[in-house]
N, C-alpha and C positions, 0 to 999 in steps of 0.2 A: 504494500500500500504506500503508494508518495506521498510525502510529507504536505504539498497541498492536493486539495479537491479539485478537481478537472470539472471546469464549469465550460469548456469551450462550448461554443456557440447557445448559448445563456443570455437573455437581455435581463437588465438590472436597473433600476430608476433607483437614483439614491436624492433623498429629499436634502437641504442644506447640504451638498456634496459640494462647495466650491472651496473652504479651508476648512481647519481644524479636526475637529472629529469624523467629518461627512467624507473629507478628503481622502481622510488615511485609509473611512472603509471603502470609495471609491479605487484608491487605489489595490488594495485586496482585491477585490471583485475582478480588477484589470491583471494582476496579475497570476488568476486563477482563470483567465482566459476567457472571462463574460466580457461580453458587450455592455459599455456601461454608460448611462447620461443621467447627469445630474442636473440638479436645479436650485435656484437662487435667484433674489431679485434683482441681485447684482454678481456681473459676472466676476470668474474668481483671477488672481493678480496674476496669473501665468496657467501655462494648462494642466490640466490633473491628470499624471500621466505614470505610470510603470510600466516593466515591463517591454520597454519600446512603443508602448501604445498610450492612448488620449480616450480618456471620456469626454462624450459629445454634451457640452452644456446648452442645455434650453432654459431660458429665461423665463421666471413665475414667480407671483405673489398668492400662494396656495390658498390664502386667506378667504379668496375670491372663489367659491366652488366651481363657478365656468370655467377658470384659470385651471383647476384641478383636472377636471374632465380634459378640457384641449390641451395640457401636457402630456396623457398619457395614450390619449387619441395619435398626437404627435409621434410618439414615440412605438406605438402598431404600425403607424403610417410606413413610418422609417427601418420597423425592425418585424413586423409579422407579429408579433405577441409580445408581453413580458411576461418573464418568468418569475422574479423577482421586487419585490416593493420594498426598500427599507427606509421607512419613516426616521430620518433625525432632524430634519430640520426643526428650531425649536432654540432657547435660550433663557434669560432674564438679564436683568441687570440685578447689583443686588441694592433691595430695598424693600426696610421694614414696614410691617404693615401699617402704621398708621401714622406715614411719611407720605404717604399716596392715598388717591382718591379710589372707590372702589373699580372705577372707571380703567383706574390703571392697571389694577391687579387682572382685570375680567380680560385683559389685551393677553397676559402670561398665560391666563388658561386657555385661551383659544389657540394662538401659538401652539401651545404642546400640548392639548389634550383636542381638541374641536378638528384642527388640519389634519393629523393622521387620522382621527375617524374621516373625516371628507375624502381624504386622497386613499385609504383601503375599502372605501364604499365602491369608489369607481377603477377602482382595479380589480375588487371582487367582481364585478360585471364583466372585466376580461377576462378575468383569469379562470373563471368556472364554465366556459365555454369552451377551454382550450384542453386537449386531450390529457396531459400530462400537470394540470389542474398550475399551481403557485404556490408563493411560499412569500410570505411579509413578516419584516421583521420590526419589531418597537423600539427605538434604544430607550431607553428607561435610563433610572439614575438612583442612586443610593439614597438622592437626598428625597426620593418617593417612599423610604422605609423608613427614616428616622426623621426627630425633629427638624426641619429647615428655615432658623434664624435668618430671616435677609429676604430669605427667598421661598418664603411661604406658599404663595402662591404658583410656584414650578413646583416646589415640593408635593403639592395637589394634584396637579395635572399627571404627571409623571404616577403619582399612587394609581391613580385613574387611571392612567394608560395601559398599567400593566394588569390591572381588571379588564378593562375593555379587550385586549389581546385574550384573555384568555376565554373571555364568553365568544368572540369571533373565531377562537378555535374549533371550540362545540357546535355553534350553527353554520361554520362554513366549511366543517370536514366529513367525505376525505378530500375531498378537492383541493381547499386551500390550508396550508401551514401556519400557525399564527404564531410564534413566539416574539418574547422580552429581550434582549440584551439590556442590562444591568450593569454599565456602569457607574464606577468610580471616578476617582478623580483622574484627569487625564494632562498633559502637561502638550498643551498647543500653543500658538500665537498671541492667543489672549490670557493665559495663564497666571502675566503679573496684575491685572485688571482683578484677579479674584485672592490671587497668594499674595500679590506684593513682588519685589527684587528679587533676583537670583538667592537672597539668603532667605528669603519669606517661602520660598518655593521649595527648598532645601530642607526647613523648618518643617514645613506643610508633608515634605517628602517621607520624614521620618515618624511622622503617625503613624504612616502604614505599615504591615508589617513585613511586606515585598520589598521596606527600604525606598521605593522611589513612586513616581507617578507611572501614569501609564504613557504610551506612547501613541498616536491614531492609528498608527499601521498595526497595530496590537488588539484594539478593538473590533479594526477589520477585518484580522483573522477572525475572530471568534464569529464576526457576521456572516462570513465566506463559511463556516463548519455549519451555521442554523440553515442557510437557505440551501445547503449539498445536499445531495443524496444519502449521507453518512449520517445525515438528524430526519431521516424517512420519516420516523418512526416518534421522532420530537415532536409535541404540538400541541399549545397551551403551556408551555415550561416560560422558566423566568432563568435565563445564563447567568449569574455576577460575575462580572468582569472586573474587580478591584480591589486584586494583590491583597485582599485577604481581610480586606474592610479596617474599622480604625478600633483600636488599641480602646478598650474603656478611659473613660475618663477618670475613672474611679485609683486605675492603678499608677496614674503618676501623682494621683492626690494623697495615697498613705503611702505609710514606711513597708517600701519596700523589706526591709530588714527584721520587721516585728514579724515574727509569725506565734502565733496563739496555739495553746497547744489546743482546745478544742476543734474538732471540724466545721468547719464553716458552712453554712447553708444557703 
């Protein structure tokens, strides 16, 4: 078995696929020999390429359902079907909840919980027509499992999302594959925008217990394993992808050195 999955002649839509995390799994998909295009409302600062090859970017504000539809209309037109959907377009900035109006927060949930339902609505319409059925994948986030200070409102969306994936398993199988990818924290272009400096990010590195952040072409393997032939049999599952989640907070707060002879509970 080769270390990657032989996706050749595969079509792939990657949602925010022009930097950071969308790229890396863009570029996966490219170098597991899918045909890949992405999208963004703005195109991305050079082409998203491995492998000796380029995904095709088509321009969209998915916000827009028409815009959803004629992307991936688009992209039948250009390629005969897709095989694959992976929803990450999606973000925040951070800011606490009652620093913004609700107006502000209802923009994060649409972003990342309202657009991948709109854009897997209309790809289940292609994809359950085509003999060899789909496969879409959610990137999720950690900060959908735990508290998320800042950023409340992704925190929501993203919990959502990964519900929503897995009721779209049940009602769209066996046709279509639904799972989560469950990222962590990932170390991209905009990284000091959330860590800070190379020593903030360094800091940030060492909560984990894999020692560092992720890298995007890290994540995209793991997207390239959910929508392969080799996760048939995956569908409704949640992947974490994040070197093993973060440290309690509890064991940098006591003495490390006390231990009590009672068992702990």
């Amino acid at each position: 078995m080769s270390g990657t999955p032989d996706l050749e002649g595969r079509v792939v839509v990657v949602t925010g696929g022009t930097r950071g995390v969308g790229a890396g799994i863009a570029r996966a998909f490219l170098r597991a020999g899918a045909e890949v295009a992405v999208c963004a409302r703005r195109p991305p600062d050079g082409p998203v390429a491995a492998g000796g090859r380029s995904a095709r970017y088509l321009p969209a504000d998915l916000r827009d359902p028409d815009a959803a539809e004629a992307l991936l209309a688009r992209v039948v037109e250009c390629h005969g079907r897709i095989d694959t959907l992976v929803n990450n377009a999606g973000g925040t900035p951070f800011r606490p909840l009652d620093e913004a109006p609700a107006s502000r927060h209802a923009r994060v949930l649409e972003l990342n919980l309202l657009v991948p339902l709109t854009v897997s609505l209309a790809a289940h319409r292609i994809m359950r027509e085509q003999p060899d059925g789909g496969s879409i994948v959610m990137i999720g986030s950690v900060s959908g499992t735990r508290p998320s200070p800042g950023t409340a409102a992704y925190g929501a969306a993203k919990a959502g999302l990964e519900h929503l994936a897995r009721t779209m398993a049940v009602e769209w199988a066996p046709a279509v594959r639904v799972n989560t990818l469950v990222a962590g924290m990932v170390r991209t272009e905009s990284a000091a925008l959330h860590y800070g400096d190379e020593q903030g990010v360094a800091a940030v590195a060492r909560t984990v217990p894999a020692g560092r952040l992720a890298e995007p072409d890290e994540v995209g393997e793991a997207a390239v394993f959910l929508a392969s032939d080799r996760a048939a049999y995956i569908t409704g599952a949640a992947l974490l992808v994040h070197g093993g989640g973060e440290r309690p907070a509890f064991l940098a707060a006591a003495d490390v050195n006390h231990r009590p002879s009672e068992e702990l509970t």
